[in-house]
PAZAPA-4460 file (N, C-alpha, C; in steps of 0.05 Angstrom, whole numbers, plus 32768, in hexadecimal, padded with zeros to 4 digits):
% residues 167
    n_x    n_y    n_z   ca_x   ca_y   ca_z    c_x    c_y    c_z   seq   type   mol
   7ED5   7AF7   7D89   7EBB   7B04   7D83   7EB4   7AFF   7D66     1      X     A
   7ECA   7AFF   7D54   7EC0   7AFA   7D38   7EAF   7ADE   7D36     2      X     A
   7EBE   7ACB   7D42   7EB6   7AB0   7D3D   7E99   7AB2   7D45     3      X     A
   7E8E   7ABC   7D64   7E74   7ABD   7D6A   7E65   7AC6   7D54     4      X     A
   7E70   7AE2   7D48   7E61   7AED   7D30   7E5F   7ADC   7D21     5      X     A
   7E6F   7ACC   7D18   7E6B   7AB9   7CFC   7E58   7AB3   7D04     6      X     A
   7E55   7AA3   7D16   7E42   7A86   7D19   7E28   7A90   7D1D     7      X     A
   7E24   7AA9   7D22   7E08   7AB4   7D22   7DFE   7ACA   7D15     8      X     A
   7E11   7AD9   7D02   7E03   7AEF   7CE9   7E0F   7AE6   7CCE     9      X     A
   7E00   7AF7   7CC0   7E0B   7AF4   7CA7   7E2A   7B06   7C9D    10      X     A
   7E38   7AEF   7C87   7E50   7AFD   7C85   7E50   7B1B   7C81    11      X     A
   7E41   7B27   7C72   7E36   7B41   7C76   7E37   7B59   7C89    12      X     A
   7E2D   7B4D   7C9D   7E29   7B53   7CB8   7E41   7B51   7CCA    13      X     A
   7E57   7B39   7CC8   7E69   7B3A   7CD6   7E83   7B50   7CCE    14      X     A
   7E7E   7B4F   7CB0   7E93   7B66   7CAC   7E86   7B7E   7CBB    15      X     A
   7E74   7B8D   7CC0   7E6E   7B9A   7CC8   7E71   7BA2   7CEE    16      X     A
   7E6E   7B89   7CF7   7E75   7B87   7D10   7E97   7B89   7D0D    17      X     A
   7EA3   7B79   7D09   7EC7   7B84   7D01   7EC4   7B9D   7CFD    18      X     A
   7EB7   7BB2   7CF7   7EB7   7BD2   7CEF   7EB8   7BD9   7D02    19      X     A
   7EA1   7BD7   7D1D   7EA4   7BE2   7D2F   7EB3   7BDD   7D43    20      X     A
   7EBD   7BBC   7D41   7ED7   7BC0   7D59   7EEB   7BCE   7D50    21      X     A
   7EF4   7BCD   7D37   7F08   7BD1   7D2F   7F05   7BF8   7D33    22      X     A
   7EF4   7C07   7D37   7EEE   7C1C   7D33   7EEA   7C29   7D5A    23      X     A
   7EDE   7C17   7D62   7ED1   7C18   7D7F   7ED5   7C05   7D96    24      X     A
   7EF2   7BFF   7D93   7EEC   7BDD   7DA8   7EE7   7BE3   7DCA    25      X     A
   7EEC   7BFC   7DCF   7EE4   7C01   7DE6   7EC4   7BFD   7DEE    26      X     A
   7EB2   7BFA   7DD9   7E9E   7BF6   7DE1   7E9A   7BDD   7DE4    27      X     A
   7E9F   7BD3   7DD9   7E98   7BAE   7DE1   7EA2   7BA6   7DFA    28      X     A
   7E95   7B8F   7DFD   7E96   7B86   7E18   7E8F   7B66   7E11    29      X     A
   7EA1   7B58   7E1E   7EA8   7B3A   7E1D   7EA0   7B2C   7E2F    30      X     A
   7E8D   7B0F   7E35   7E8B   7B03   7E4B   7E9E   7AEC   7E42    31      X     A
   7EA8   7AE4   7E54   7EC0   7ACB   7E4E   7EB4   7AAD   7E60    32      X     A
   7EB8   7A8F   7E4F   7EB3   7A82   7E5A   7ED1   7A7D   7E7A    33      X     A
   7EC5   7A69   7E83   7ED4   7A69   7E9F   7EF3   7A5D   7E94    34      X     A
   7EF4   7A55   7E7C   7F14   7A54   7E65   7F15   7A6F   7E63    35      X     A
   7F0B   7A81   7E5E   7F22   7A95   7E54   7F12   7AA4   7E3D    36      X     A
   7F03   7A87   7E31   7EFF   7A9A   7E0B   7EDF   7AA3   7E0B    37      X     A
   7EDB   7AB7   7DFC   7EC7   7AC0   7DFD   7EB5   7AB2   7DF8    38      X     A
   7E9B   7AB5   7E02   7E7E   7AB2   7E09   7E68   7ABF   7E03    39      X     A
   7E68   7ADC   7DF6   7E5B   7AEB   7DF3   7E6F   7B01   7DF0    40      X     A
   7E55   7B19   7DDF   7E64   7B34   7DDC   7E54   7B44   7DE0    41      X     A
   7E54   7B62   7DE1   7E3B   7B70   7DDD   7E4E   7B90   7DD0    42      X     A
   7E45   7BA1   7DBB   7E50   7BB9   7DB9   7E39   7BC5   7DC4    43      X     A
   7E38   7BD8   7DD4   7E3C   7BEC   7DE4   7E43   7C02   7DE8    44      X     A
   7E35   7C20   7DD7   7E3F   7C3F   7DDD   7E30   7C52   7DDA    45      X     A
   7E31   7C65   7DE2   7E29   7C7A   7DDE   7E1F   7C83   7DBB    46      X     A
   7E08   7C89   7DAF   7E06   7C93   7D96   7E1F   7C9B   7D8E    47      X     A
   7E1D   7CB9   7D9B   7E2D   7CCC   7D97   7E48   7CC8   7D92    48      X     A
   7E53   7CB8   7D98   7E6E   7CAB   7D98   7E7B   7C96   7D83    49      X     A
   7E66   7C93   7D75   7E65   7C84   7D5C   7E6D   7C96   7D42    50      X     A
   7E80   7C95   7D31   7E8C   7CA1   7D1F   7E78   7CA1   7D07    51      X     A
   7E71   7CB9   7D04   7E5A   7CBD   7CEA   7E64   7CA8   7CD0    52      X     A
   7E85   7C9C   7CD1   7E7D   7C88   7CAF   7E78   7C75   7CBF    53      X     A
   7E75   7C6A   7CD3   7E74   7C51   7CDB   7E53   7C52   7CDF    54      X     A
   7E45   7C67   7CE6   7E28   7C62   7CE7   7E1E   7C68   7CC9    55      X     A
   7E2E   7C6B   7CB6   7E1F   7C72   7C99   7E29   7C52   7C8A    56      X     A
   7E45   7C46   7C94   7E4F   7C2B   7C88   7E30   7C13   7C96    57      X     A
   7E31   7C15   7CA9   7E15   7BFF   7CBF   7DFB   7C03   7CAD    58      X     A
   7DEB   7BFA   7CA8   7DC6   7C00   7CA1   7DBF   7BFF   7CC0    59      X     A
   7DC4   7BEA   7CD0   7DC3   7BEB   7CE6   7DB3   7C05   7CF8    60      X     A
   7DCF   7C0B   7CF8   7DD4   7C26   7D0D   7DD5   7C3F   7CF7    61      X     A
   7DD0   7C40   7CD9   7DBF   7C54   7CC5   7DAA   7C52   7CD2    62      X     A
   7D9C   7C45   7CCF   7D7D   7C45   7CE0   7D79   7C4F   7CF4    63      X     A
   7D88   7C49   7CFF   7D7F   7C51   7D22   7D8C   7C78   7D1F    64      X     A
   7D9E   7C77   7D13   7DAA   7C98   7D0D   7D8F   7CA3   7D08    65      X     A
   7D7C   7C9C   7CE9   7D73   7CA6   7CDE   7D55   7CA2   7CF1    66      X     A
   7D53   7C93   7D09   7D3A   7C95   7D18   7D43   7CB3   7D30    67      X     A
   7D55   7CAB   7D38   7D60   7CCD   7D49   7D5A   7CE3   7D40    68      X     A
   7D64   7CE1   7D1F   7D65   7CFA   7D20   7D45   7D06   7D17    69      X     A
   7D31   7CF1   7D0F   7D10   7CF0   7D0B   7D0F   7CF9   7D26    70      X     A
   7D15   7CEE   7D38   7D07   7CF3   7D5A   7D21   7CF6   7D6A    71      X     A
   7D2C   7D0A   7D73   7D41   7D0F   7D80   7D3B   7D0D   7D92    72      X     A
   7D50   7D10   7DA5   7D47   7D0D   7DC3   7D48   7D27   7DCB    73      X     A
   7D47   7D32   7DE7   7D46   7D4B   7DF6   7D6C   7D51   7DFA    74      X     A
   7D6B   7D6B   7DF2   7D85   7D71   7DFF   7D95   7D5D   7E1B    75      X     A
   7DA4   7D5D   7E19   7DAB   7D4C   7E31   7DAA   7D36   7E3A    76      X     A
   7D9B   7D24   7E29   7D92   7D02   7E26   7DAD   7CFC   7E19    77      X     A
   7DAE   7CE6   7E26   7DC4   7CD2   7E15   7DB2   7CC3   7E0C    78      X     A
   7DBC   7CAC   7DEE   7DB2   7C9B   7DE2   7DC6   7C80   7DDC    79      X     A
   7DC5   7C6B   7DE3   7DD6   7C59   7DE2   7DCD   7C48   7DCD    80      X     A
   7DE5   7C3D   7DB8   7DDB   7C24   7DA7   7DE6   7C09   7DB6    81      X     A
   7DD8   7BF3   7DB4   7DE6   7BDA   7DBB   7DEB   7BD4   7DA1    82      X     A
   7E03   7BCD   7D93   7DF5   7BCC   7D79   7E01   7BA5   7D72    83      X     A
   7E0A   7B9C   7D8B   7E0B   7B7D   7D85   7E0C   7B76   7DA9    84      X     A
   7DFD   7B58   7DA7   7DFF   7B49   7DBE   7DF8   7B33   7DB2    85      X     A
   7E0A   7B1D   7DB5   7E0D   7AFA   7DA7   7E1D   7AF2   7DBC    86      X     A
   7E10   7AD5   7DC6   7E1F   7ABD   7DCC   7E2B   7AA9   7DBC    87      X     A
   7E41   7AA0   7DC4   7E45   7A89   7DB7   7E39   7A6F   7DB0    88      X     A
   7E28   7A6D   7DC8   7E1D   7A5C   7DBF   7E01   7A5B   7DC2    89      X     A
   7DF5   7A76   7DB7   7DDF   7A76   7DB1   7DD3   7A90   7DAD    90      X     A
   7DE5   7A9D   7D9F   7DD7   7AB4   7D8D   7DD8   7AD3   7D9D    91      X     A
   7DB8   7AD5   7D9D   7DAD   7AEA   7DA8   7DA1   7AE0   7DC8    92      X     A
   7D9B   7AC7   7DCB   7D8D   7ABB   7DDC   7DA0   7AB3   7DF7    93      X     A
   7D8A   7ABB   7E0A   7D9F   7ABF   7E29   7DA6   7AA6   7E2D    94      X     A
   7DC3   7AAC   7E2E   7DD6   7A98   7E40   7DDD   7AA7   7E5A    95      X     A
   7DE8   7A8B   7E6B   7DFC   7A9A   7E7B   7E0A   7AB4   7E79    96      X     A
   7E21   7AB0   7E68   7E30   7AC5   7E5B   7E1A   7ADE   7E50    97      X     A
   7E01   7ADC   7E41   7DFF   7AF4   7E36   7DE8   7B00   7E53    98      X     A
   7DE5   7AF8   7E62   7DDE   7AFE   7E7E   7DF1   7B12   7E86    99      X     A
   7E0F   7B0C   7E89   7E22   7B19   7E95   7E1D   7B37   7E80   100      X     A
   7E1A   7B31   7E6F   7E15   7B4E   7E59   7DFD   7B67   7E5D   101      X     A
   7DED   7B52   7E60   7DCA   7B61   7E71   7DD8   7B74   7E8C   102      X     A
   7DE3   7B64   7E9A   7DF1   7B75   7EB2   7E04   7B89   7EA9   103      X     A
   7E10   7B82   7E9B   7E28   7BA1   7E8C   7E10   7BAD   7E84   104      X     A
   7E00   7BB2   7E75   7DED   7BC4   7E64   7DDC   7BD3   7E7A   105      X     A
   7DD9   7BC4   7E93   7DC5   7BCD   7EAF   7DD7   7BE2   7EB9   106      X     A
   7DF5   7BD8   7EBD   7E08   7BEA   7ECD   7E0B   7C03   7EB3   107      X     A
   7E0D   7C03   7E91   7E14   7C19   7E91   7DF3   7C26   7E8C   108      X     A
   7DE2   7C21   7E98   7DC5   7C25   7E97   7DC6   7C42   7EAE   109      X     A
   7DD0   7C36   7EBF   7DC6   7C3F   7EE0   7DE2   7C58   7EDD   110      X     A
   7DF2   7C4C   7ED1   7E0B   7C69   7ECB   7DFD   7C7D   7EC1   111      X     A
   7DF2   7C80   7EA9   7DEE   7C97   7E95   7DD2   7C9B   7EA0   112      X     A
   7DC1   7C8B   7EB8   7DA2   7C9E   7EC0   7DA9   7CB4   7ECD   113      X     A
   7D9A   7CC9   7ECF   7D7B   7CC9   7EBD   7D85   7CD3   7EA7   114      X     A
   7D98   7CD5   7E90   7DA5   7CE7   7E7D   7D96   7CCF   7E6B   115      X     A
   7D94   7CB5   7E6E   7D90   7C99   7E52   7D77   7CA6   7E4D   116      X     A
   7D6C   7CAC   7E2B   7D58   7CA9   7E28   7D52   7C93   7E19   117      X     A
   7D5F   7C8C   7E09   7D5D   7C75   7DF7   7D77   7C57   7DF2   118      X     A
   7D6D   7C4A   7DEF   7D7A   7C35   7DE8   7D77   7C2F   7DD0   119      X     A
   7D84   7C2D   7DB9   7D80   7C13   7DA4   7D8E   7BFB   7D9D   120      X     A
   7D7C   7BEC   7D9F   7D86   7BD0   7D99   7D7E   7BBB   7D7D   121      X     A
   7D83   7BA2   7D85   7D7A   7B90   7D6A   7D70   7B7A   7D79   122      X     A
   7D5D   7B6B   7D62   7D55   7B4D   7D63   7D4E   7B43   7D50   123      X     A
   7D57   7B26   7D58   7D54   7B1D   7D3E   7D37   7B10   7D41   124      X     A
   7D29   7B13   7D5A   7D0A   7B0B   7D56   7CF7   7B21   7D6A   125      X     A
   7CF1   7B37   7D58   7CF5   7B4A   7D69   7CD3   7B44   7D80   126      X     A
   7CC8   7B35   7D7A   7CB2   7B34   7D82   7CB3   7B20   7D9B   127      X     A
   7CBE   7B0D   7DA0   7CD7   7B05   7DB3   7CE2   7B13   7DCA   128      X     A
   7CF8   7B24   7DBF   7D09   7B3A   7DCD   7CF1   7B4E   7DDD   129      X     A
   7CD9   7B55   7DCA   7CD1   7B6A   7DD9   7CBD   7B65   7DF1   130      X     A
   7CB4   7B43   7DF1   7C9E   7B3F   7E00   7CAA   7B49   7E1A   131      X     A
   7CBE   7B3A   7E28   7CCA   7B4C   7E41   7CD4   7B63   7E41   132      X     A
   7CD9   7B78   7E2B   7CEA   7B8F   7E34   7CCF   7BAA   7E2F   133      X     A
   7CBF   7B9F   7E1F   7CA9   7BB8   7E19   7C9D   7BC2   7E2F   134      X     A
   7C99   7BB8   7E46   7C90   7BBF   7E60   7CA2   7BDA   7E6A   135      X     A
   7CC8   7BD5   7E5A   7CD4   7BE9   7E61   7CD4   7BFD   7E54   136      X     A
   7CBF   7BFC   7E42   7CCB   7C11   7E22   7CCB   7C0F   7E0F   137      X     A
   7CDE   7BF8   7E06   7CE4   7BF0   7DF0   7CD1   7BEB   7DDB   138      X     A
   7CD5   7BF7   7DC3   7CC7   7BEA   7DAC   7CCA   7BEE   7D91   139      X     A
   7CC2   7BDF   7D80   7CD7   7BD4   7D66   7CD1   7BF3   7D5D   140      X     A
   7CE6   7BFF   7D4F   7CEA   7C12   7D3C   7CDA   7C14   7D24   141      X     A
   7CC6   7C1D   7D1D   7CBB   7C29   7D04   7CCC   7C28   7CEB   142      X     A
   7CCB   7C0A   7CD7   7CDA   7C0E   7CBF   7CFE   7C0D   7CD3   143      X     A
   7CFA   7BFB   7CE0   7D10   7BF4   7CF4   7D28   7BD5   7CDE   144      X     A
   7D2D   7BD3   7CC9   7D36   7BC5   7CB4   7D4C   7BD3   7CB0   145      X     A
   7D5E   7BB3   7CA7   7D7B   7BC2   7C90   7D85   7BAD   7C80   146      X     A
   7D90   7BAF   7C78   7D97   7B99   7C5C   7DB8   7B9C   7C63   147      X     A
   7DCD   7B85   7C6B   7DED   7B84   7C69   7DEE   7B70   7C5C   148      X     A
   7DFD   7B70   7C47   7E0A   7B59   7C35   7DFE   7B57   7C26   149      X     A
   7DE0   7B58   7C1F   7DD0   7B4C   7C0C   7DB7   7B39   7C20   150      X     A
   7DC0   7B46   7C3D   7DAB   7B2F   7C4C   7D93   7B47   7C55   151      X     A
   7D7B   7B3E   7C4F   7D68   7B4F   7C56   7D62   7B49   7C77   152      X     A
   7D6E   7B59   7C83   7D67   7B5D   7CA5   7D50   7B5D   7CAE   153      X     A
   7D3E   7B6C   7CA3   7D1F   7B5C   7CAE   7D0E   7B49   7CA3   154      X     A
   7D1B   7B32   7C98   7D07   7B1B   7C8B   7D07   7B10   7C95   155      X     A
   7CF2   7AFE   7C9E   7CED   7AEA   7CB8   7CFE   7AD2   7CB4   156      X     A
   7D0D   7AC5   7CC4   7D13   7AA7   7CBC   7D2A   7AA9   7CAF   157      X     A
   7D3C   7AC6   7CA6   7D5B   7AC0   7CA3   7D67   7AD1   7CB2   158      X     A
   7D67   7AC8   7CCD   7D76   7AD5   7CD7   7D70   7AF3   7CE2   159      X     A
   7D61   7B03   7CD7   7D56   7B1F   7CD3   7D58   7B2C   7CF7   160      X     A
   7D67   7B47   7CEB   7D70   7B51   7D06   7D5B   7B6E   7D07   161      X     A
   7D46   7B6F   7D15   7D32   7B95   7D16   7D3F   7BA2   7D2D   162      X     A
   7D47   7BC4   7D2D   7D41   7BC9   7D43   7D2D   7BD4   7D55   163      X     A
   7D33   7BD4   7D63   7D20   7BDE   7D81   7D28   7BEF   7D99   164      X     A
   7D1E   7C02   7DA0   7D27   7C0A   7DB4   7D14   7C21   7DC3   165      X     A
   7D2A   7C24   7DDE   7D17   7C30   7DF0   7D10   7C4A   7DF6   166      X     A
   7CF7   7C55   7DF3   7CF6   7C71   7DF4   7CF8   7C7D   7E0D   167      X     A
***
């Protein structure tokens, strides 16, 4: 999983991803090529379940904390972060493998209804990501930006990760 991270965030960013496996690895989830070695990854959990330094260490998932707690949900809603999905060999963008991930995210979709109120996620082109999913919901976060390493997350053209998610 690190190597996928290299090749598609900034060094910045990947220490950060090492935070949360190293913190959470039960949430990730691995697609493997038909060898054995990974193909994709995605983290995957519950807000709630996320350790308050690890969402204050992320800008990431600071953001998305600090959009909750602006607009909470209703008693009894769960809220899920995705807070990574990369292919190896090609980012953010559907492969095979990050297909098999869309289907983990559907299955723990249909688990936690009608309790899901929200999802948050990332893109790195969020205008892209949302032409198919806005029909479901989804939409970019208000001042939805974070800065890891020194890399500004919403500048167009390096890389820049916004989130988005579904009400």
């Amino acid at each position: 999983m690190t190597a996928i991270a290299c090749a598609h965030l900034p060094a910045g960013a990947v220490a950060v991803m090492r935070s949360w496996w190293d913190t959470m690895p039960s949430a990730f989830r691995v697609a493997r090529d038909p060898d054995g070695s990974p193909a994709a990854f995605q983290c995957l959990c519950e807000a709630t379940s996320v350790p308050a330094w690890l969402l204050a260490a992320d800008p990431v998932a600071a953001s998305w904390r600090e959009h909750l707690r602006a607009n909470p949900v209703p008693r009894g809603q769960q809220v899920l972060f995705q807070r990574y999905t990369l292919a190896a060999d090609g980012g953010e963008a559907i492969t095979p493998a990050h297909a098999a991930l869309i289907l983990d995210l559907k299955r723990r979709h249909l688990e936690v209804r009608p309790r899901l109120r929200r999802i948050y996620s990332l893109a790195a082109d969020p205008a892209a990501r949302l032409a198919p999913i806005a029909p479901l919901g989804f939409a970019r976060l208000p001042n939805g930006t974070a800065e890891i390493g020194g890399n500004d997350l919403a500048k167009p053209g390096t890389g820049s990760w916004l989130a988005i998610a579904a009400a």
